[in-house]
LUMZALUM-896857 format. One record per residue: residue in one letter; x, y, z of N, C-alpha, C, O in turn. Coordinates in steps of 0.02 Angstrom, whole numbers, plus 50000, padded with zeros to 5 digits. Example, Ala and Ser with C-alpha at 12.3 -4.5 7.8 and 13.67 -1.06 7.14 Angstrom:
<pts>
A506604971650390506154977550390506604983550390507124983450423;S506424988850354506844994750357506455000250394506705005750402;
</pts>
This chain:
<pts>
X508744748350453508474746350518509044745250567509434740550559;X509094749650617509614747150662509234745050747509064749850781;X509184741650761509094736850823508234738450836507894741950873;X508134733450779507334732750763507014739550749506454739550724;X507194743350758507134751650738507154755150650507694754050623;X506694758650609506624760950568506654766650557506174769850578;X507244770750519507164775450506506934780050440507254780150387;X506304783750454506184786450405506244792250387505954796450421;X506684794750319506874800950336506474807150329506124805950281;X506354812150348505954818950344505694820050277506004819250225;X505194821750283504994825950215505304832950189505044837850215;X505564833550163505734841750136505374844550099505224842050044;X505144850250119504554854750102505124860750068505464863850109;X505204862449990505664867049976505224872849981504624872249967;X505524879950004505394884450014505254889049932505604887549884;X504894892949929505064896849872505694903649886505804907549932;X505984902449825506754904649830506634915149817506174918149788;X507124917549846506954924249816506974926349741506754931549715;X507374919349705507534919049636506954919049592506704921849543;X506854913949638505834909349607505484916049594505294917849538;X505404920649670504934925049676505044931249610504604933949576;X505854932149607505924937849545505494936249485505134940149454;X505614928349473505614926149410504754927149396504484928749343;X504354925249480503684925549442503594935049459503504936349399;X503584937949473503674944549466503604947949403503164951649381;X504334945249371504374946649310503884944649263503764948249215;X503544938549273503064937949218502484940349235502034941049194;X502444941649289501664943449307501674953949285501194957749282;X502254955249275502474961849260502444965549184502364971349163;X502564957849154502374960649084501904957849079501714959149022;X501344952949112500664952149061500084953749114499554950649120;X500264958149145499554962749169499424969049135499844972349105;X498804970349144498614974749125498954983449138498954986049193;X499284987349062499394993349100498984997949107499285002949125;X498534998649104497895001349123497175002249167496675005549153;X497274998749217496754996249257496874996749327497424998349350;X496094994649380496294995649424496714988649451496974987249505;X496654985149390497204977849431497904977649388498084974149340;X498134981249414498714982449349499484982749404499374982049464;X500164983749383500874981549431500474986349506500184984449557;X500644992749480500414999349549500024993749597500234992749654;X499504990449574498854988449631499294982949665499214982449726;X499934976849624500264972449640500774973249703500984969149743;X500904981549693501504981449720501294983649804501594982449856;X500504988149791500374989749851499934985249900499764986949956;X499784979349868499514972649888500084970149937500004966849988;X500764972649906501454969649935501554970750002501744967250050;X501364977649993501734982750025501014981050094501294980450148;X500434980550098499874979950151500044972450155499944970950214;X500224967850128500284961250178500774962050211500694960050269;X501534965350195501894965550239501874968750311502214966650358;X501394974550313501094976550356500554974150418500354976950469;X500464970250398499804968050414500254960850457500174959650517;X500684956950414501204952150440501624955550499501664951450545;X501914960750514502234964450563501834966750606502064969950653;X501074965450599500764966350669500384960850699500054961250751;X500484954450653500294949250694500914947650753501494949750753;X500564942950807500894939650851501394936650812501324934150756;X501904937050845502594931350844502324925050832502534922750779;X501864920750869501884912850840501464913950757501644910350710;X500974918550750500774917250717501264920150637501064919150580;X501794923050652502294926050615502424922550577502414921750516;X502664918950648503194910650608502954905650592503274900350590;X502304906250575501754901150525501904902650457501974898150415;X501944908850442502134910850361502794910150327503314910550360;X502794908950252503364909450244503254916650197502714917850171;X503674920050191503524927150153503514926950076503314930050027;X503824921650093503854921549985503404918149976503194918949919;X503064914050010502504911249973501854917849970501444919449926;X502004920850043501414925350046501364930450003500904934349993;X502114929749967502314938649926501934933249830501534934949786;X502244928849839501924926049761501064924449768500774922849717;X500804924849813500114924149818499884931849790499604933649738;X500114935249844500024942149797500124946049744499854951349728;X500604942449714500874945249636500284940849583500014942949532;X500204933949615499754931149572499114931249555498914930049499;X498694932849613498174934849628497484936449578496894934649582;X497764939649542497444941349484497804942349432498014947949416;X497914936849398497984932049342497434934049284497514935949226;X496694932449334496354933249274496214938749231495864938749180;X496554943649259496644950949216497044951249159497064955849118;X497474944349159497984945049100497574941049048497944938449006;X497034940049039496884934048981496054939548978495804942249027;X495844939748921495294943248900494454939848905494274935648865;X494094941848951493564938148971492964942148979492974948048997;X492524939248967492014945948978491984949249065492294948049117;X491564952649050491824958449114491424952949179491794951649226;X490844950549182490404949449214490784940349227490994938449281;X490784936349167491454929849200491874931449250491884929849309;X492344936149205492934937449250493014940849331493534940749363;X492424943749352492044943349397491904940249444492114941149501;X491484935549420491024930249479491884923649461492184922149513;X492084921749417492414917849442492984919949424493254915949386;X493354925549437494094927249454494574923249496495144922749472;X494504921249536494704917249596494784910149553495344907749542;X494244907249534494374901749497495004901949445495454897749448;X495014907349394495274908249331496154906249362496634902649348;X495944911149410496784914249422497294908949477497854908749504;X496724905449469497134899049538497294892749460497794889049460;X496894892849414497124888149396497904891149323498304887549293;X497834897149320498424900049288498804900049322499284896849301;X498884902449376499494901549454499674892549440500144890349407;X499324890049464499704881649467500234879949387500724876449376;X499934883449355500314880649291501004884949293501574882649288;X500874889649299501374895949314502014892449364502584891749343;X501844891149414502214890149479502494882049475502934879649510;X502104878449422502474870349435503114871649363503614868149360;X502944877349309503484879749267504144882649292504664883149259;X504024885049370504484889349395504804882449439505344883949466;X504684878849446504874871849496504584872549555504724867849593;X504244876349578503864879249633503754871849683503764866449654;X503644872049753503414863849784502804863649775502454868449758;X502574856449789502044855049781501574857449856500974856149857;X501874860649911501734862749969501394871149955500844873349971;X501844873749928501824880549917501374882749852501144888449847;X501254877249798500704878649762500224876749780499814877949736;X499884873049843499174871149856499214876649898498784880849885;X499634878249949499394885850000499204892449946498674895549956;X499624894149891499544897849829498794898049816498414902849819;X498694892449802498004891249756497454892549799497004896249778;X497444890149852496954889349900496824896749916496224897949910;X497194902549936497174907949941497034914249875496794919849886;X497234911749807496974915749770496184911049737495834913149691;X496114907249760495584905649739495034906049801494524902949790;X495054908949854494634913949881494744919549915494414922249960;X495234920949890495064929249891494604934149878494474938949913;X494294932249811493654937249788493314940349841493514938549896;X492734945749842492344946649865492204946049937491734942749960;X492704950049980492494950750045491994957550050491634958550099;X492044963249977491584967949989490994968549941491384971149901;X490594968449917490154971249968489834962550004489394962550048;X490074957149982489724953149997489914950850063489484949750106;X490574949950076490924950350154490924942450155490764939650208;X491104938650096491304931250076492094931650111492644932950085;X491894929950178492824929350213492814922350240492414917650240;X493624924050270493694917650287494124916850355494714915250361;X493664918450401493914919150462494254914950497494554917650543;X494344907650490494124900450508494694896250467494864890450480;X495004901550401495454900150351496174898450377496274896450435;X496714899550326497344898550332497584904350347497234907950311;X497944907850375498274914250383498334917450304498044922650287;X498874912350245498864914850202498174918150143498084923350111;X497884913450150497104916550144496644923350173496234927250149;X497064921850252496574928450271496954933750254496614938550238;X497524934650252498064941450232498234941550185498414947250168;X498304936850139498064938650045497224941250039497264946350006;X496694940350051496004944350056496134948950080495774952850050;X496524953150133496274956450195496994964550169497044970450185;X497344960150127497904965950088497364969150033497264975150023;X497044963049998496764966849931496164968749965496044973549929;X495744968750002495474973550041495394978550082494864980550105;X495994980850095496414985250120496534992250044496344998050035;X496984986450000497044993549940496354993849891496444997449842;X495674990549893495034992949863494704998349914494135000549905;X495064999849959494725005650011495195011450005494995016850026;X495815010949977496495014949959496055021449940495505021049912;X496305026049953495805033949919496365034749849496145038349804;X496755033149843497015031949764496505029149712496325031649658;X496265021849751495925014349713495475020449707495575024049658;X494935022549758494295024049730494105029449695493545030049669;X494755035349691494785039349644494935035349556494535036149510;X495425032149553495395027649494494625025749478494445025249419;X494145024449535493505021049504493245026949473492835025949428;X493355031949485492775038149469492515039549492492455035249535;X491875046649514491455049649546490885048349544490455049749585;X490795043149453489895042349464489905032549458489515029449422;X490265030349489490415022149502489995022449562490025027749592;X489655018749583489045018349629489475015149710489435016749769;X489885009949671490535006749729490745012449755490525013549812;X491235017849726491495022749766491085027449785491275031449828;X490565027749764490115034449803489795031249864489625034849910;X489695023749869489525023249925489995021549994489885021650055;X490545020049953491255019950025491295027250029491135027750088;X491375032150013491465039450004491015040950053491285044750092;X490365039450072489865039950104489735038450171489495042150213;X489965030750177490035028150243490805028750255491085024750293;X491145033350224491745033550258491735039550329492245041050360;X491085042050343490805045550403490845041950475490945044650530;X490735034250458490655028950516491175024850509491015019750540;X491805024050482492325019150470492135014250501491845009850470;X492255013350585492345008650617491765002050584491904996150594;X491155004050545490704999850521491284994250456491314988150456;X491554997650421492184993350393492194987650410492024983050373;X492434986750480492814981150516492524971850482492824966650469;X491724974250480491614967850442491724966250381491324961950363;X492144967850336492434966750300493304963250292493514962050235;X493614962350334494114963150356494094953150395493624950250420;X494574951450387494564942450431495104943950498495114939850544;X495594950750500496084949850539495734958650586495454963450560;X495914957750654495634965250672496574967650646496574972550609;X497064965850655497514970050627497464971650557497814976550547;X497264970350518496974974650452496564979750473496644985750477;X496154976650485495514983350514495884991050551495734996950546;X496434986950591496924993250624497204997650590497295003050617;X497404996750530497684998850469497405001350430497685006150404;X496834999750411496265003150377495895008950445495525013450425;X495975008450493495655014550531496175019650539496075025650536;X496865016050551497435023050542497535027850497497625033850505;X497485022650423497365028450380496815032750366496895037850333;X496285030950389495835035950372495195039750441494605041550439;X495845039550509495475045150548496005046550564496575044550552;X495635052850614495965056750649495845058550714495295060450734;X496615057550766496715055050816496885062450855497385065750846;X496425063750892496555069650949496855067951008496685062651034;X497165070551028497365068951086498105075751112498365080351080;X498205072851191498485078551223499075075451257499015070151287;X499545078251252500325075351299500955078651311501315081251269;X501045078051376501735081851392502005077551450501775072051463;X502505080251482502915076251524503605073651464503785075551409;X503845068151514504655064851515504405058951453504115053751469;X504565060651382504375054851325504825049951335504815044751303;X505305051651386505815045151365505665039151415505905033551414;X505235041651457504585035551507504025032951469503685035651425;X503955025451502503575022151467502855028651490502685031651541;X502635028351416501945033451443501245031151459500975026551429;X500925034851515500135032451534499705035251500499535041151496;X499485029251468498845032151424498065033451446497725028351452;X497905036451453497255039851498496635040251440496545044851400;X496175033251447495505037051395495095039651444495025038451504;X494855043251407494705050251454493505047351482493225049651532;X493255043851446492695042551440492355043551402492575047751363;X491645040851383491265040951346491055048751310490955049751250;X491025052651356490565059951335491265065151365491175070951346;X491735064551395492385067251388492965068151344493095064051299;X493365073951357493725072951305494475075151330494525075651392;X495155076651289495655077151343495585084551365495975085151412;X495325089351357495085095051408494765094951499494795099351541;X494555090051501494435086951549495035086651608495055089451663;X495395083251584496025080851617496755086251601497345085051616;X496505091251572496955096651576497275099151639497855101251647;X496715098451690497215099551776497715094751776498325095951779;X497515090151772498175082751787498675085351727499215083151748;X498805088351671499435091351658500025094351667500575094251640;X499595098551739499915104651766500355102151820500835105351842;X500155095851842500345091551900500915085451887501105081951935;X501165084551823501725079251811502275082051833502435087751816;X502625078551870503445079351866503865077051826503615073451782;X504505077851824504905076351790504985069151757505295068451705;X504665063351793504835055351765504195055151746504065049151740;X503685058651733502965056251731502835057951658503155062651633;X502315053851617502215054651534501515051851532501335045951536;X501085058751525500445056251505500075057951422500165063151389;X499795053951408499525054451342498815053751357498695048451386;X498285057551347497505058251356497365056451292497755059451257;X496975052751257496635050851184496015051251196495715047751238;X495725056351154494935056551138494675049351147495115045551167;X494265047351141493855042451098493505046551034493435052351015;X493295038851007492865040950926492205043550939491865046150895;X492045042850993491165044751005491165050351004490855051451057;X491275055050983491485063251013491575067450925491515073350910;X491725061150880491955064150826491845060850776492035063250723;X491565055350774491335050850711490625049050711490465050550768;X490055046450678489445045150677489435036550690489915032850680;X488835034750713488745028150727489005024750808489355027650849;X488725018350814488695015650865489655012550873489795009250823;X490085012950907490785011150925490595002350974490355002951031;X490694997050953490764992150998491414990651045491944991851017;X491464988351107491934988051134492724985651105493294986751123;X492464982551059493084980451006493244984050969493844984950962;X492804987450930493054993050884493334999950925493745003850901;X493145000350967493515004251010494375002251021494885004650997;X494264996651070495164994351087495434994150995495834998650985;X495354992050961495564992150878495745000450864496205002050826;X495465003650888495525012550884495905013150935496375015950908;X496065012550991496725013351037497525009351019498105010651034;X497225004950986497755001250965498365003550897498975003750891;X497635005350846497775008750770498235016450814498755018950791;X497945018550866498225024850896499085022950891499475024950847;X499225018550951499705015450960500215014950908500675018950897;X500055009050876500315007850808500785013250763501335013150735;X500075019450775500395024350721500925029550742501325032450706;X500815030350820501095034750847502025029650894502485032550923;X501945022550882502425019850884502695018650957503265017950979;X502085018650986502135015451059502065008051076501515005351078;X502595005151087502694999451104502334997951176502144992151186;X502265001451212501974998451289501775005551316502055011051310;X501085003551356500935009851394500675007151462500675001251476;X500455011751499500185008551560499585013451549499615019451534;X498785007651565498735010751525497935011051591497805007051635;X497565017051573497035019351626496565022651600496635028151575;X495805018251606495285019651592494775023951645494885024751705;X494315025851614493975032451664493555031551633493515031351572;X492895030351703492385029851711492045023051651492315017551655;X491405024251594491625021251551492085017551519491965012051495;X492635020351514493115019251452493515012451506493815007951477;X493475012451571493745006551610493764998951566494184994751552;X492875000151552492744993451494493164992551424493384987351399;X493204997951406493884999051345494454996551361494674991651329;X494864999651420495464997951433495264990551461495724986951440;X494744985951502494944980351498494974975851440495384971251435;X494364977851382494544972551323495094974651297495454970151276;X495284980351290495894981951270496414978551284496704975351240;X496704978751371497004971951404496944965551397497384961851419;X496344963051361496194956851360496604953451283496864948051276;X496514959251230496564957851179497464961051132497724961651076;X497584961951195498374963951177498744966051244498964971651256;X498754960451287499114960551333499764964251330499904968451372;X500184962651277501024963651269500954968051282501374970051323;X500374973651259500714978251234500534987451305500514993551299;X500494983651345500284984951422500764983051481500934977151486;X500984987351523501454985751582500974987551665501084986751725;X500354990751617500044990351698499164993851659498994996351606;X498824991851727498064993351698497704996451766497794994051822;X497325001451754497185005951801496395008351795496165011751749;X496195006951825495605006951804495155013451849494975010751902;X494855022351848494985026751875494235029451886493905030951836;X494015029851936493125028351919492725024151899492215025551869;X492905018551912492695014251847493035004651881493525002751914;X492425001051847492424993351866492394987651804492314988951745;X492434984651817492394980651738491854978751738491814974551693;X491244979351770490784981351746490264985751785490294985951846;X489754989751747489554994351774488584993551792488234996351834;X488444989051744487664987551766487704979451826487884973851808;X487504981051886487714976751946487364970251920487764966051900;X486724968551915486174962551913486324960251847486564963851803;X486154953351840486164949651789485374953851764485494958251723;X484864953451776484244954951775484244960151730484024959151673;X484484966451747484664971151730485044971951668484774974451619;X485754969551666486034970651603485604964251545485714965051485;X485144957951566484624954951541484004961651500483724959651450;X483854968251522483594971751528483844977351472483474980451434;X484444977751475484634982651427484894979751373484974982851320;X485054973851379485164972651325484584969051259484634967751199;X484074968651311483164967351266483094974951252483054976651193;X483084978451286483034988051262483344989051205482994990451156;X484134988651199484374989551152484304991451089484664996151072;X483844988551036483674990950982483154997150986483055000250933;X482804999151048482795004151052483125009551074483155014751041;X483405008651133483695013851183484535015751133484955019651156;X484615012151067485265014351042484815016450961485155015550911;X484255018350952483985022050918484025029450894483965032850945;X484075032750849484365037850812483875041650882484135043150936;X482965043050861482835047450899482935046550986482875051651020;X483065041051016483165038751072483595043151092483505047051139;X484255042451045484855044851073484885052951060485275056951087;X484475053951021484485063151019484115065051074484375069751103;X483405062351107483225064151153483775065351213483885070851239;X484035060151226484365057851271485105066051294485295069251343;X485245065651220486025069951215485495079751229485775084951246;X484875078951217484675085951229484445084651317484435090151345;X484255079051364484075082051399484775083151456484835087451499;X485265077451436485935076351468486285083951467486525085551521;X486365088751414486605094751408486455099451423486745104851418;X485615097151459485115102751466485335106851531485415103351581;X485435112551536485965116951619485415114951659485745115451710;X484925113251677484385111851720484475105851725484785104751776;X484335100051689484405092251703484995094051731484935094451793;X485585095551709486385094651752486445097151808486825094751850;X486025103451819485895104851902485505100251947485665099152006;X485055097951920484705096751965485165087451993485235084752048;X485305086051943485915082051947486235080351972486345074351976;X486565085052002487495087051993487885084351956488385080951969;X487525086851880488395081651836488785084851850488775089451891;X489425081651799490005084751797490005092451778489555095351747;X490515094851801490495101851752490795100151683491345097251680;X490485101751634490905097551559490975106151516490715110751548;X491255107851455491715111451433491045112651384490645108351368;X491015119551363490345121451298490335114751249489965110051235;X491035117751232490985112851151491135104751163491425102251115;X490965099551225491285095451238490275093051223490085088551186;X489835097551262489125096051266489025098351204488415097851196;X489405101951129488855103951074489165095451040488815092450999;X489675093251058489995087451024489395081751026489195079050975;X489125080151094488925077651138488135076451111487765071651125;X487985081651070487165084751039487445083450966486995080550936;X487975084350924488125082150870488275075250871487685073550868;X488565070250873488685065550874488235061950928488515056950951;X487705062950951487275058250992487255050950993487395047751044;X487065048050934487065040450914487745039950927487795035750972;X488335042050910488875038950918489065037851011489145032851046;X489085045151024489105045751118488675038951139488905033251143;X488015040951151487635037051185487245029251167486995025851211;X487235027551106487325023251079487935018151084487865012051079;X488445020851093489205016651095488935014351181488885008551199;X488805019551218488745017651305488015012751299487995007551332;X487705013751276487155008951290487195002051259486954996651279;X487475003051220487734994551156488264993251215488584988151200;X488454995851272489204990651292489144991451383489474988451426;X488564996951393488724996451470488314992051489488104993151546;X488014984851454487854980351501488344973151510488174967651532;X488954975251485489604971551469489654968151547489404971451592;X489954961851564490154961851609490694956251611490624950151608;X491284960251618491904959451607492634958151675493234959651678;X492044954051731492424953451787492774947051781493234946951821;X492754941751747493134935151717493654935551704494154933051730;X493554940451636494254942951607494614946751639495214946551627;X494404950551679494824955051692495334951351767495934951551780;X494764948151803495384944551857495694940251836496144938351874;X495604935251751496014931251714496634936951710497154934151728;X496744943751692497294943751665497984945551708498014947651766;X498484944351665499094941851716499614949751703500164949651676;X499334954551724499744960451738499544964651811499044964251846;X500164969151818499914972251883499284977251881499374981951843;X498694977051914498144981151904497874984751982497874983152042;X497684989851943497354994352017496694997951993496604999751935;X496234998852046495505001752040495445006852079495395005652139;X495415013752058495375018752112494645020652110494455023452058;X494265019552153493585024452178493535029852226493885030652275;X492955034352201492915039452271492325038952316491845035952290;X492245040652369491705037252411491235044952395490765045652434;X491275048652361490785053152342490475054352304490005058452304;X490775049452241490705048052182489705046952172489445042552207;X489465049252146488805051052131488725043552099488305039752123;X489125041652046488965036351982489265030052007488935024851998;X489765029852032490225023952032490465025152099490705030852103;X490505021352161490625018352222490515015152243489985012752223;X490925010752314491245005852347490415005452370490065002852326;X490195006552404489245005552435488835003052369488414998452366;X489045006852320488485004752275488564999552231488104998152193;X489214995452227489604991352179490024986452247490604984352240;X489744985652289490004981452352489964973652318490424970152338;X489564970652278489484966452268490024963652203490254957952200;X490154970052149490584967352112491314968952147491754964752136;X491444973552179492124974552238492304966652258492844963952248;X491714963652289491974959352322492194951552278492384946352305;X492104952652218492054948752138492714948552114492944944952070;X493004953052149493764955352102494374954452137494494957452190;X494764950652111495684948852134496004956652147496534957152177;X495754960952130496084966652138495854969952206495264969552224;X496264972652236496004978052319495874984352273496254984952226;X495354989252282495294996252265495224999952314494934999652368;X495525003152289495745009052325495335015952325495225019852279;X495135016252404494475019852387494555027852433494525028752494;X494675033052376494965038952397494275043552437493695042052423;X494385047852477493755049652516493275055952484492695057452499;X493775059352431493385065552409493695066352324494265065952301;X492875068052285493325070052217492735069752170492655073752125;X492235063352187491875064852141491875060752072492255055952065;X491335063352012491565059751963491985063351930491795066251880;X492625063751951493235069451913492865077451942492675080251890;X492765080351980492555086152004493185088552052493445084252087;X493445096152054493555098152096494495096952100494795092352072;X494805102352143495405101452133495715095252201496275092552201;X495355094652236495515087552277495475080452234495825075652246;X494945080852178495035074952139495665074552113495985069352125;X496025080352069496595079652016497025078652086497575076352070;X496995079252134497765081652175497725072552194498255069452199;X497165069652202497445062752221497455059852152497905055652159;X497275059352093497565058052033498105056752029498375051152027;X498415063552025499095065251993499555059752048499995055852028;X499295060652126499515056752186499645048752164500205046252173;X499205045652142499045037852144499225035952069499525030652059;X499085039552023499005036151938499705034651941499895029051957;X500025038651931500765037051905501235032151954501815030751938;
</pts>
């Protein structure tokens, strides 16, 4: 005690050592199974997806983990594979078995008493995020990315070949692997989910210009694709870098939510190793690029929003309206009606849609539920909060001829928004070579 004052000294929380980690390694190396699907191979690639999955969280939430605890959670995990149990025990309480073999394991290794309750707590619920979707959203980090690794490699096309062809588990992921983005509920982190959509689609898209500029990423819209925006190619100069990305509606089955969408621009990102884009939504896809903005700021230097408002149904009443419709109007036959009369050369004349590309309208008639279903599940979004919450430079270009989207007909959400738009006099919804010439003019 110095001048009525007490000092008490810190607690020390010992870390697990890289020594510690060999040592349990090693034992967990010789008494697993060499034969199975829980055997070293499944250990090491458990390793190999948390570390992944850790390199795409945020920075604060980085430096919440310590890696060796997170790397011995995963070596330990399944424990109960090393001790002989019937199939249907070892099962329903795996999680139990293997948390209480881990504690004995880890207080033999001198392990802290800090790092074996985070241990335990995480292999003792891990089990069963599929098919039952027992997660833990609400959990510890180490919990959700020890579940969310070994759910990651039970979707591995290695894992489900190991199950076999007439295992009822793999014939039915084999099946809905048509609709991925449905996955996502399985999953506690959307960066897992990002990871699990990289590996298993495929990403169209179009780009040229100066790569060594930060590049503008252009989603092209709901029922568009980057053919569309093929004029604005012809028109970059030398400092300009555009990248056009499909969307999934065009090429996968099922309904896309505004989240599973930005999660698919993102997984884009990720894979293709773009750190920052500036980034510009069209028509539809405006609503994309703002949750997109909302939900990964960093990774954005500017937001552009090109036909298009953050939100697109004006009245509360109204999007009240579609979104009671909904379980119908995003209905299998709903939406086939819908994609035959939209393609029909007569409805589009009498119209004036866009001019759109053969195979952009047979896409359009194939994938129906996905197209028009994704727009009806999200165009009663209204996303003018967030979008004047966020803290980057943003611009709104409209055309005053624009059939779908203009300053007269959206005066009310115009006047809603921190942003000035900028409202060009001729062009249309993307029509015509005066549209691309003020494009190419204003985007970049």
């Amino acid at each position: 005690m110095v001048g009525g004052l007490t000092f008490v000294p810190s607690v020390r929380i010992d870390m697990i050592s890289t020594a510690q980690l060999e040592e349990i390694k090693k034992y967990v190396r010789e008494k697993m199974p060499k034969h199975s699907q829980h055997d070293w191979g499944h250990l090491e690639r458990l390793e190999e997806n948390a570390r992944a999955i850790l390199s795409r969280l945020d920075i604060r939430k980085r430096r919440r983990v310590r890696r060796n605890t997170l790397l011995a959670s995963c070596y330990l995990h399944d424990l109960t594979y090393t001790v002989k149990l019937p199939g249907w025990y070892a099962y329903l309480f795996e999680g139990f078995v293997a948390k209480r073999l881990a504690i004995k394991l880890l207080r033999e290794k001198g392990v802290g008493g800090y790092d074996i309750r985070v241990i335990a707590r995480a292999i003792s619920r891990h089990p069963h995020s599929f098919p039952f979707r027992r997660l833990h959203k609400t959990g510890d980090l180490y919990t959700q990315l020890l579940q969310d690794a070994d759910t990651l490699d039970f979707f591995a096309w290695t894992r489900m070949e190991s199950f076999g062809h007439k295992r009822i588990t793999s014939r039915l992921i084999k099946k809905l692997m048509g609709e991925p983005h449905i996955f996502n509920v399985f999953f506690n982190l959307s960066e897992s989910f990002e990871i699990f959509l990289g590996d298993r689609i495929s990403f169209h898209f179009a780009e040229a210009g100066n790569k060594e500029k930060t590049p503008t990423l252009l989603l092209p819209g709901y029922a568009d694709t980057v053919t569309h925006f093929a004029p604005l190619f012809n028109k970059l100069n030398s400092n300009q870098h555009l990248i056009v990305l499909d969307m999934p509606y065009l090429h996968y089955q099922g309904i896309w939510d505004l989240e599973d969408v930005s999660s698919f621009v993102h997984s884009f990102m990720e894979k293709h190793k773009l750190a920052k884009v500036h980034l510009a939504g069209f028509s539809f896809d405006g609503l994309v690029a703002v949750d997109f903005a909302t939900r990964y700021p960093h990774k954005i230097s500017s937001l552009t929003l090109l036909n298009s408002l953050p939100v697109l149904v004006t009245s509360t009443w109204q999007r009240m309206m579609v979104k009671m419709a909904r379980p119908l109007v995003t209905s299998h036959i709903f939406t086939w009606v819908a994609s035959r009369l939209v393609t029909n050369p007569l409805v589009r004349q009498i119209f004036r849609s866009p001019k759109t590309p053969k195979f952009t309208k047979a896409r359009m008639k194939k994938f129906h539920h996905s197209v028009y279903g994704s727009l009806l599940a999200g165009v009663d979004e209204n996303l003018t909060v967030v979008f004047n919450r966020l803290n980057t430079k943003k611009r709104i270009f409209l055309f005053e001829d624009d059939r779908i989207i203009n300053t007269k007909k959206y005066h009310r959400v115009v006047s809603a928004l921190d942003t000035p738009v900028t409202n060009l006099p001729k062009g249309g919804h993307g029509d015509g070579e005066e549209y691309w010439n003020s494009v190419a003019k204003n985007l970049f």
